[in-house]
C-alpha positions as CSV (number, residue, x, y, z in Angstrom):
1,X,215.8,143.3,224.4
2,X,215.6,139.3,223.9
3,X,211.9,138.5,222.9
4,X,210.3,135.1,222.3
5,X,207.8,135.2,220.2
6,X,204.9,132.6,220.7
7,X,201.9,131.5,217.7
8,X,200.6,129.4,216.0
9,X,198.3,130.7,212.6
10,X,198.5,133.2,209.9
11,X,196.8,135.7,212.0
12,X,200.3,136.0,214.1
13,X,202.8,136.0,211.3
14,X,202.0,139.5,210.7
15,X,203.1,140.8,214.0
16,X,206.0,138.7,214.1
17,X,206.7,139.8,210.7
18,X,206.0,143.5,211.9
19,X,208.4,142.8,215.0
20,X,211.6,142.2,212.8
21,X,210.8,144.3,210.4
22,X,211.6,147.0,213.2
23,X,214.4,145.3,214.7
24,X,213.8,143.6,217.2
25,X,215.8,140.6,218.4
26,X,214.0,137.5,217.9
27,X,216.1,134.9,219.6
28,X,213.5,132.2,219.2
29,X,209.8,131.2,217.9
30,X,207.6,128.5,220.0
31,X,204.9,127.2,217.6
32,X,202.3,124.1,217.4
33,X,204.0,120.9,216.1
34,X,204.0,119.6,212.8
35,X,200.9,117.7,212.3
36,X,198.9,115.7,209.2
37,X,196.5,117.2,207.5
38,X,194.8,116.7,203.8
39,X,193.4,113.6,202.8
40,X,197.3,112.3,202.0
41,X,198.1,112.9,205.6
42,X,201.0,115.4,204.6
43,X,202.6,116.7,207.7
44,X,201.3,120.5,208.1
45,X,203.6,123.4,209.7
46,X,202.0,126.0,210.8
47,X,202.3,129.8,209.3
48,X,204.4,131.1,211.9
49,X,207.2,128.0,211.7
50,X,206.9,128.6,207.9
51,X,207.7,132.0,208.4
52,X,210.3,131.7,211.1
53,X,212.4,128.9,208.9
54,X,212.0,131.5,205.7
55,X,213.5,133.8,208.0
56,X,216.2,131.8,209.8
57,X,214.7,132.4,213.1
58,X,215.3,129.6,216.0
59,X,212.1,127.2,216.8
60,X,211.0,125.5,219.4
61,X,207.8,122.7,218.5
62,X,207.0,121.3,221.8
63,X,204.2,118.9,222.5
64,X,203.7,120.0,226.3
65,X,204.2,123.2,227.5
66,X,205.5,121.9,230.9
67,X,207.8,119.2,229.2
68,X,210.8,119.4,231.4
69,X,213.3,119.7,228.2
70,X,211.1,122.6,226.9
71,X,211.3,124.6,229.9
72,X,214.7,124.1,230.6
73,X,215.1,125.8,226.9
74,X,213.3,128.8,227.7
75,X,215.2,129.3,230.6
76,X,218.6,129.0,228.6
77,X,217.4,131.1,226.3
78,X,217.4,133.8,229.1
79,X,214.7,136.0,227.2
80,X,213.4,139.3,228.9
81,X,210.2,139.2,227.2
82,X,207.7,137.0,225.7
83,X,204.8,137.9,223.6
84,X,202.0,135.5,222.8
85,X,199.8,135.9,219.8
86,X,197.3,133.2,218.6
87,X,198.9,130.5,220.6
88,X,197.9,127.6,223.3
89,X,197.3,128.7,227.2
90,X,200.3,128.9,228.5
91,X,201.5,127.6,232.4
92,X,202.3,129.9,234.6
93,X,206.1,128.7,234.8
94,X,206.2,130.0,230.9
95,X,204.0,133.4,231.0
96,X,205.8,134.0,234.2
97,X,209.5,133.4,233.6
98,X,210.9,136.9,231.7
99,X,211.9,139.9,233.8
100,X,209.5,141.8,231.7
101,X,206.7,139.5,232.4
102,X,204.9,138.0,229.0
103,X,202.5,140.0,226.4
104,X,199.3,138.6,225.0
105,X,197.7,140.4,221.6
106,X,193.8,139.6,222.1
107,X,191.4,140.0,218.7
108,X,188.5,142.4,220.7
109,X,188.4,145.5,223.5
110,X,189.0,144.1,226.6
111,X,187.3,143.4,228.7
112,X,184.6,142.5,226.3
113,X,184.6,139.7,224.3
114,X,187.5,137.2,226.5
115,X,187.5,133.8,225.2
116,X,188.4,131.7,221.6
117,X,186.6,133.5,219.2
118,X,186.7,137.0,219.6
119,X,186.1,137.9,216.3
120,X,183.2,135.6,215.3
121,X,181.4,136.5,218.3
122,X,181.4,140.5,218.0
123,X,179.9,140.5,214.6
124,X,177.4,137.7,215.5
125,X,176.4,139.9,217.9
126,X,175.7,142.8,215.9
127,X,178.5,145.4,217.3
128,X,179.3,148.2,215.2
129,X,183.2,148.5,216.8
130,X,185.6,146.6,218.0
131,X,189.3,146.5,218.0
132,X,193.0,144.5,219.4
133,X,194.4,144.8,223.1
134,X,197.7,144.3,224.3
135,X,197.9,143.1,227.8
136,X,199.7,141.1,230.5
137,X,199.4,137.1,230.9
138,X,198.1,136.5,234.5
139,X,196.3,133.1,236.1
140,X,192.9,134.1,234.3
141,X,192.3,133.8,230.7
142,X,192.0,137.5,229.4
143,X,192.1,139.1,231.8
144,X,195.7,140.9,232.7
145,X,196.6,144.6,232.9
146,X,195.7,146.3,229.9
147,X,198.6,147.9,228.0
148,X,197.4,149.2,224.8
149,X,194.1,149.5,222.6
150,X,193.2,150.0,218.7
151,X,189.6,150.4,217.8
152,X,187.8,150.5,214.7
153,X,184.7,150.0,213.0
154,X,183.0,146.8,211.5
155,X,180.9,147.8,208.3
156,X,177.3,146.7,208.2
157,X,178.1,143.4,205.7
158,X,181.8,143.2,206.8
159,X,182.6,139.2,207.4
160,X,184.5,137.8,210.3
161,X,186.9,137.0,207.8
162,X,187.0,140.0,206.1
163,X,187.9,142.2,209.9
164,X,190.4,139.0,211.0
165,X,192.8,140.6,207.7
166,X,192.3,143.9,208.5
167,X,192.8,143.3,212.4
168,X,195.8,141.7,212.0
169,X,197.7,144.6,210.6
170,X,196.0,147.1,213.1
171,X,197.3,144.6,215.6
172,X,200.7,144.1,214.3
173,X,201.5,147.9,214.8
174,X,199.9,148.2,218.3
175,X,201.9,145.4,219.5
176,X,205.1,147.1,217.9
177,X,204.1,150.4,219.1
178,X,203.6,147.9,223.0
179,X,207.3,146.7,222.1
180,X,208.4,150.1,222.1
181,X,206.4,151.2,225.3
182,X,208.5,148.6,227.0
183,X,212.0,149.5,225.4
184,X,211.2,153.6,226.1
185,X,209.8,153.0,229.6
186,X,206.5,154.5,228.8
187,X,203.5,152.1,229.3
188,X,201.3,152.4,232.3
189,X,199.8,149.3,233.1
190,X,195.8,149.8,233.5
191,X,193.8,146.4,235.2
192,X,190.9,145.5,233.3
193,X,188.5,146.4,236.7
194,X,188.4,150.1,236.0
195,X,187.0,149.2,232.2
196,X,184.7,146.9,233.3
197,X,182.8,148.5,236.3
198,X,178.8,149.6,235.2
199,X,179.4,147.1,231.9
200,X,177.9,144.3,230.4
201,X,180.9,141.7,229.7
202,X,180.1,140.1,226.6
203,X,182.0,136.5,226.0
204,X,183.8,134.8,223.0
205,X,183.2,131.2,223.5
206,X,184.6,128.4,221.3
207,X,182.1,128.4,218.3
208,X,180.6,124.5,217.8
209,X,178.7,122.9,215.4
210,X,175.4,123.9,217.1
211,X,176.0,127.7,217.5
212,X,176.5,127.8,213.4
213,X,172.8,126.1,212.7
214,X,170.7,128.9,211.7
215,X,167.5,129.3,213.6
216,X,165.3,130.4,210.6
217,X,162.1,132.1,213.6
218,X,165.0,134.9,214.7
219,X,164.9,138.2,213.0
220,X,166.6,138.6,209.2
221,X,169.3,141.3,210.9
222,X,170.6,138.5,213.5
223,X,170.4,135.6,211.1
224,X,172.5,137.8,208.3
225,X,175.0,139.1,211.4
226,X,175.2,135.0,212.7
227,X,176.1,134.3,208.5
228,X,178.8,137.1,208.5
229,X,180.6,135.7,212.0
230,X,180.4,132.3,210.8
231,X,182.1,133.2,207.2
232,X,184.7,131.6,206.3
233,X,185.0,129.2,208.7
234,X,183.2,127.4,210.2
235,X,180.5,128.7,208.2
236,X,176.5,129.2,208.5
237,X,174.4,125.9,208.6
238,X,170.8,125.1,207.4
239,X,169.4,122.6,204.8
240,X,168.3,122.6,201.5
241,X,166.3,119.1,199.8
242,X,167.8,117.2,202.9
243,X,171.2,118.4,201.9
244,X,173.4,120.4,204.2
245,X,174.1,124.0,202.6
246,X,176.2,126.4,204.3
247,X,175.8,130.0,203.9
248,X,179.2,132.5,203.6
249,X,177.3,135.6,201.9
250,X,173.8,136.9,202.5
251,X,171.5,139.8,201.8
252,X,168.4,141.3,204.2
253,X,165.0,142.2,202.6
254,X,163.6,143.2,205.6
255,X,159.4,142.5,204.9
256,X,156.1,141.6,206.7
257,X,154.8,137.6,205.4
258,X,152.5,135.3,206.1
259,X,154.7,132.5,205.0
260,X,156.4,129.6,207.6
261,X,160.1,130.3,208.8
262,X,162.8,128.7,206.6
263,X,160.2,128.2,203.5
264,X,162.8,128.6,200.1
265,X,161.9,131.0,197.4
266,X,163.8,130.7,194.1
267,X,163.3,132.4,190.3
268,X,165.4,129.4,189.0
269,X,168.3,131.8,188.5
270,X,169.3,135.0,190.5
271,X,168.2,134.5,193.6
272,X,167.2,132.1,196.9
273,X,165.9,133.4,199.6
274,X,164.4,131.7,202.9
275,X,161.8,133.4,205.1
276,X,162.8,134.4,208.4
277,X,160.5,136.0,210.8
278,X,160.7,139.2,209.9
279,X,161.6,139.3,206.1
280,X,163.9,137.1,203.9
281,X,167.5,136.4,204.2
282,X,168.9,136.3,200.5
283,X,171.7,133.6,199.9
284,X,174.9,135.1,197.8
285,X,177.5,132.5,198.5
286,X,176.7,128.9,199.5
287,X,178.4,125.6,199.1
288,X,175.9,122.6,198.9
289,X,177.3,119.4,200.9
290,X,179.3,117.3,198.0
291,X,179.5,120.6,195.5
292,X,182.4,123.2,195.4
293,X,181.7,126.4,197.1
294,X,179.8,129.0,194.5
295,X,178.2,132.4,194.1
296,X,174.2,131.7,193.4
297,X,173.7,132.5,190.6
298,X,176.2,130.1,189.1
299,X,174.6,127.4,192.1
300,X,171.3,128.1,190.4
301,X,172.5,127.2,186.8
302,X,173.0,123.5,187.2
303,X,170.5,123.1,190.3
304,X,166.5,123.4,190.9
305,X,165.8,123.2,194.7
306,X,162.7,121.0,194.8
């Protein structure tokens, strides 16, 4: 089987790592183009081209997915399958040109959670599971034939950064397991209608600035969930002395006060904790606008919030 493997980010490199590491025949990798980055303006390649050129795989960098040049390369190429994982939205002369059609790996349980952030969103809003999908490109976003699913559960403090490495190898091995559905003849397509009927969709919208200000009057539980789904990247927003502070690691103490939302509580040197409407959300990890990213206690060694 000729597969063209398509992504962009570190979260792909483990399936396309996970496909040759079966066997299967790579004949080319499409990935974002070079691009500067840094404060020297260094040309970046992404993790999947720095993995493909470790690993002598053919790559294709193109700027526009309907570049004439580019598609008459895919068509050369003559592959019978494409597989898509992290990667741009792709026209439907590219997700519709191999005999086998072309195979998306999406970060939640579809039908829930279609969209850019997948991840972030589920654990922003509190959901105790969630898993990887394999499925079919069609004309909507998301929302193709379902081929296979992997769930598995997010711990109570777990970070959005912390499932995205875990996820990534669950989702390597169900797109290889996929692969192999397609070589054996086994996989039974299933449209995403039958798993959606009598369900709340839930959806995974690009996360922007404003989503990652914390809104200190909502419960402690939802303000430490929006913390976890933020952390890494982009990271929880609030203010501390008119400074911006963002927030990667936090703690509940879940307790009735009399005090105003957002008011800061410190001993001067193992805790910070700001009030929230129902209790106090304790700061573990923080990085103060201009200062290196810290745990708090050290934060609290060479700072007193005023």
């Amino acid at each position: 089987m000729r597969i063209i493997f398509m992504g962009t980010p570190e979260f792909a490199v483990a399936s396309l790592d996970a496909l040759v590491k079966a066997g299967y025949n790579i004949i080319a990798v499409v990935t974002a183009p070079d691009k500067p980055a840094g404060r020297g303006l260094k040309m970046h390649e992404s993790a999947v081209k720095q993995y493909a050129v470790a690993n002598g795989l053919p790559l294709l960098q193109p700027i526009k997915l309907k570049d004439p040049d580019f598609i008459q390369a895919l068509q050369e190429l003559k592959a019978d399958l494409q597989i898509v994982v992290a990667f741009r939205m792709l026209p439907e002369v590219v997700w519709n040109m191999p005999p086998l059609g072309t195979i998306n790996l999406h970060a939640s349980l579809l039908p829930q959670y279609r969209g850019a952030a997948p991840i972030n969103w589920a654990v922003i809003n509190g959901e105790k599971e969630t898993g990887v999908t394999t499925f079919k490109l069609k004309h909507e976003i998301d929302t193709g034939n379902i081929l296979l699913q992997r769930s598995f559960p997010i711990g109570e403090n777990e970070t959005a950064g912390e499932i995205h490495d875990r996820m990534k190898l669950i989702g390597a091995n169900l797109l290889v397991e996929t692969v192999n559905g397609f070589k054996n003849d086994t996989l039974k397509e299933k449209p995403q209608a039958i798993f959606s009927e009598d369900v709340q969709l839930k959806h995974a919208p690009k996360i922007f600035t404003e989503t990652c200000v914390i809104q200190w009057d909502r419960s402690t539980i939802a303000i430490h969930n929006l913390i976890r789904g933020l952390s890494p990247f982009p990271g929880a927003l609030t203010k501390l002395d008119g400074k911006v502070l963002k927030i990667y690691k936090s703690a509940t103490e879940q307790q009735h006060h009399q005090h105003p939302v957002g008011t800061v509580f410190t001993d001067g040197k193992s805790f910070l904790k700001f009030a929230t409407a129902d209790g106090y959300i304790h700061v573990l990890d923080i990085q103060l606008e201009g200062k290196k990213r810290m745990p708090i206690i050290e934060f609290l060694r060479g700072y007193r919030p005023q």
